[in-house]
SETORLO-730190 format. One record per residue (C-alpha): residue number from 0; residue in one letter; x, z, y. Coordinates in steps of 0.5 Angstrom, whole numbers, m for minus. Example, Ala and Ser with C-alpha at 12.3 -4.5 7.8 and 13.67 -1.06 7.14 Angstrom:
<nubas>
 resi resn     X     Z     Y
    0    A    25    16    m9
    1    S    27    14    m2
</nubas>
This chain:
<nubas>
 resi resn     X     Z     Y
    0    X     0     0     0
    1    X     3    m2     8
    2    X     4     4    12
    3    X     1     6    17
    4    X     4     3    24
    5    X     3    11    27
    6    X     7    13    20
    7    X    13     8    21
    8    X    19     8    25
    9    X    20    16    26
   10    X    27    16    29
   11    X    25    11    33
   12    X    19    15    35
   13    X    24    21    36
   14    X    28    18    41
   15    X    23    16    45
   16    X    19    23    45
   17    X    27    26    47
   18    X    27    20    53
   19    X    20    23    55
   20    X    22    30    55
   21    X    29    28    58
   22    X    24    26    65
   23    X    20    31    65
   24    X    24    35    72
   25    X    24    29    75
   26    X    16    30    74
   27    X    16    37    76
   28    X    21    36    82
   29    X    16    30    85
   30    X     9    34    84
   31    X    13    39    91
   32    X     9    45    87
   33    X    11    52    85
   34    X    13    53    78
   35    X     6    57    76
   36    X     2    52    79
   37    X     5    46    76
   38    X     5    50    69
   39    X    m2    52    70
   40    X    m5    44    71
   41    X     0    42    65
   42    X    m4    46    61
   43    X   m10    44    64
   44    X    m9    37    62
   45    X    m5    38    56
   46    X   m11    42    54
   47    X   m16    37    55
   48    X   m12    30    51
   49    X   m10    36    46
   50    X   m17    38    44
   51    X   m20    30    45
   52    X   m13    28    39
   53    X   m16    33    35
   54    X   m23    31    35
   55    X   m22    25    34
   56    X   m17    25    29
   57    X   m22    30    25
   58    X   m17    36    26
   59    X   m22    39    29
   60    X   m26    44    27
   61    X   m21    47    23
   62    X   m24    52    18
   63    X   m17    55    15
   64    X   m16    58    23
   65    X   m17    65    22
   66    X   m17    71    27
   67    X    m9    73    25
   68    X    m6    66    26
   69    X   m10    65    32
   70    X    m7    72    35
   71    X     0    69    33
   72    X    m1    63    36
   73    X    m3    65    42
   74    X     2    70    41
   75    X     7    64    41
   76    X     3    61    46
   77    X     5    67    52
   78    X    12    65    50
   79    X    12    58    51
   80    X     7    59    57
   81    X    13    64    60
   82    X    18    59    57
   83    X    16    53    61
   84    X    14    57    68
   85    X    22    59    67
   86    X    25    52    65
   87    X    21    49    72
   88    X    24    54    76
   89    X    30    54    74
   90    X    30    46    77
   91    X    28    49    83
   92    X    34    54    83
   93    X    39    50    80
   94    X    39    43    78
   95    X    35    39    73
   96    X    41    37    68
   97    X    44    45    68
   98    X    38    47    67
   99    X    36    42    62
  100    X    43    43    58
  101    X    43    50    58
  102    X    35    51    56
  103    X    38    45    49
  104    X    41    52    46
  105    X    34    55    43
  106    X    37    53    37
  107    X    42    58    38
  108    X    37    64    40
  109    X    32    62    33
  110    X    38    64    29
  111    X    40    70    33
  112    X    33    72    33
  113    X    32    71    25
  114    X    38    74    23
  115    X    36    81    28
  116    X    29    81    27
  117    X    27    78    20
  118    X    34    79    17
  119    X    35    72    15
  120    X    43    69    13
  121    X    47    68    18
  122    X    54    66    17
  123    X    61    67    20
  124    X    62    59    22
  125    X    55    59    25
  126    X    58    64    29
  127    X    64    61    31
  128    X    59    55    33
  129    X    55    59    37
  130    X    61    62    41
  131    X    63    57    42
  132    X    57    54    45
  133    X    56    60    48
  134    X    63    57    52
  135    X    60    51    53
  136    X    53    55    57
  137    X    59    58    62
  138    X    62    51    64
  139    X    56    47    64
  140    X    53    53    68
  141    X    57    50    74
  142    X    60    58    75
  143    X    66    56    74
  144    X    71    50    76
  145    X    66    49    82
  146    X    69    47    89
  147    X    63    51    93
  148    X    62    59    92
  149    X    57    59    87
  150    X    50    63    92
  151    X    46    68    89
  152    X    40    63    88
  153    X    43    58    83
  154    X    46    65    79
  155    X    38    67    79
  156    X    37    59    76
  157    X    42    61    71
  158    X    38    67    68
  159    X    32    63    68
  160    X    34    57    64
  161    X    37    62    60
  162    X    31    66    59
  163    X    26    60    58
  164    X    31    59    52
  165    X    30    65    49
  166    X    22    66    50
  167    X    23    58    47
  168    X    26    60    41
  169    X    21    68    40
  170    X    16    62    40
  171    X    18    58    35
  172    X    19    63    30
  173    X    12    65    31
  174    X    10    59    30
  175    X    14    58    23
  176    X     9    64    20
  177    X     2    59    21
  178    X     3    57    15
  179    X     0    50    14
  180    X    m4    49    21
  181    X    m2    43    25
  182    X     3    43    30
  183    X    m3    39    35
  184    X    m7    46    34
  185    X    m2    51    36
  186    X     0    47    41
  187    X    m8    47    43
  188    X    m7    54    43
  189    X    m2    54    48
  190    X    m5    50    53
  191    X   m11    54    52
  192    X    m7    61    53
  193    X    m3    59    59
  194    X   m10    57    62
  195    X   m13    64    61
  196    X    m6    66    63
  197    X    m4    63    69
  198    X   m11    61    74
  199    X   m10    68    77
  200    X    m3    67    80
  201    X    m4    59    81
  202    X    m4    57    88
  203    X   m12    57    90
  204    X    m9    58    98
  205    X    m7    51    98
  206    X   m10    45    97
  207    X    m6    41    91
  208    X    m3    34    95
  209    X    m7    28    93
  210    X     0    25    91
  211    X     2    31    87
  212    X    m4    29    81
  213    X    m1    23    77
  214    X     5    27    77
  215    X     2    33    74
  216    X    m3    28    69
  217    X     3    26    67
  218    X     6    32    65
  219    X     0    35    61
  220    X    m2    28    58
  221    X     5    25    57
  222    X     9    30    57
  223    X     6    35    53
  224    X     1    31    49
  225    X     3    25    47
  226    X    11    27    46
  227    X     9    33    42
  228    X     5    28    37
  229    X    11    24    36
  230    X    15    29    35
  231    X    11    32    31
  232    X    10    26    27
  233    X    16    24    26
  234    X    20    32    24
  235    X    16    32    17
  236    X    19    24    15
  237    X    27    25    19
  238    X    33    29    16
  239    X    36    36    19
  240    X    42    31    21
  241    X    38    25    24
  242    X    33    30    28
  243    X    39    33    30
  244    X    43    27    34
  245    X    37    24    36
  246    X    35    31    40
  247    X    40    31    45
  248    X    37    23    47
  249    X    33    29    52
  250    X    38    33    57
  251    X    43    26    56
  252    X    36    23    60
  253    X    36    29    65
  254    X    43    29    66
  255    X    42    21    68
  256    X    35    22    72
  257    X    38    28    75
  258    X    45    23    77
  259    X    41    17    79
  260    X    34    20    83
  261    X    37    27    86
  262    X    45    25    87
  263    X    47    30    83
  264    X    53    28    77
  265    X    56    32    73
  266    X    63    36    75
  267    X    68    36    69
  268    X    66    43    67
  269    X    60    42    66
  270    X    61    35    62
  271    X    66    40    57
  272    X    60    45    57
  273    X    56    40    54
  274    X    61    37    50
  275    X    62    45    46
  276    X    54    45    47
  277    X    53    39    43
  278    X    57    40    38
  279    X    56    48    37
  280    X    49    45    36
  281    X    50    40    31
  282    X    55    45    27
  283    X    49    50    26
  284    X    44    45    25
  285    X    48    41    20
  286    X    51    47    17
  287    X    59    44    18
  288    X    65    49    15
  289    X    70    51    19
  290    X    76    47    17
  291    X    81    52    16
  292    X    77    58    12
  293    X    71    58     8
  294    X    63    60     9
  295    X    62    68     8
  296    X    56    71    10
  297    X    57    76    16
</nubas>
């Protein structure tokens, strides 16, 4: 029997998911709004395209949906919420490709998080990869190696990008004990949340500029609907190699739309930082062995 078109192509649905994300600061710049305001309106948008995918593709009602998942869902989804109101004023502190280069450690964070809390495995050379990475988060921060005194605003940026990888990755281990509901449906009960959660610290005071809607539109339909889908689509059909080359199609995006649109390269630190970054990231996600020891659990 033919595949399906929508089943075909993965990788290639990957990499476009990773190229639409990588705009999303751009998105999030344009709008001239405040990071709670504009996470409010992403989720009301992701809501109303989430709901109409699912309904249509017959996720919706889902009869396996209990009060414990949902609580966990919306549990995740007060993380992710938080996550993406912190990764949207670390734009605005910093900028789009030192933010987008420091939040792409949550990988990192899962690891640590499971091995604290849910006691699973970590060994010595993922260790070694994490410090590592964690050298790159010092040079890409644009802390060290900068030719102007680093303010106090963009230190602040730094601790918010930071934080949004932490609530990142609490909200991805929250999701990994859902079980089998489909990853549209707990997305669903994020947006969901963040509605109920943000409308009272939104701006209502100030009307939103006419110009400033297709921005936020995109942001909750394309960014957060459609990329999701594809990426969710393409996850169960993709390798832990090729998933994790292809992710980093994402701040490589960011890093060029921040150069081309804003005129903000990259220093060399900071080209270092995500040159340590990605390969500390590729070291514990593809499982690599330190060349010069062996794996011991630690």
């Amino acid at each position: 029997m033919t595949e399906p078109i929508s089943e075909r192509f993965p990788a290639a649905r990957l990499a476009v998911a990773m190229a639409i994300i990588g705009t999303v600061g751009a998105f999030a710049t344009e709008t001239r709004l405040d990071p709670v305001t504009i996470v409010f309106w992403r989720c009301v948008f992701g809501t109303v395209f989430l709901a109409a995918w699912c309904f249509l593709r017959g996720y919706l009602p889902d009869r396996t949906l209990s009060w414990p998942r949902l609580g966990r869902a919306a549990l995740g989804g007060i993380c992710m919420v938080l996550s993406w109101v912190s990764f949207f004023a670390g734009f605005r502190m910093t900028s789009i490709a030192t933010t987008t280069i420091i939040y792409h450690i949550q990988p990192f964070f899962v690891v640590l998080i499971g091995a604290t809390l849910l006691k699973e495995r970590i060994t010595v050379d993922q260790i070694i990869w994490m410090l590592g990475a964690f050298l790159g988060v010092v040079l890409a921060s644009g802390l060290v190696g900068a030719a102007a005194p680093v303010s106090t605003l963009w230190v602040l940026g730094i601790v918010m990008s930071l934080g949004a990888a932490v609530l990142y990755a609490a909200a991805t281990i929250l999701a990994k004990g859902l079980g089998e509901q489909r990853p549209e449906i707990t997305v669903l009960c994020q947006t969901i949340v963040g509605i109920v959660m943000l409308a009272p610290f939104a701006n209502w005071a100030e009307p939103v500029p006419l110009a400033s809607w297709g921005w936020l539109a995109s942001i909750g339909i394309l960014h957060t609907g459609i990329a999701y889908i594809l990426i969710y689509s393409a996850y169960p059909r993709l390798s832990t190699p090729v998933i994790g080359v292809l992710t980093f199609i994402y701040p490589i995006v960011a890093i060029i739309v921040d150069w081309a649109i804003y005129a903000h390269p990259l220093g060399m630190a900071q080209a270092a930082g995500m040159l340590l970054i990605a390969c500390g990231t590729l070291g514990v996600r593809l499982g690599w062995q330190i060349p010069w020891r062996r794996t011991s659990p630690a």
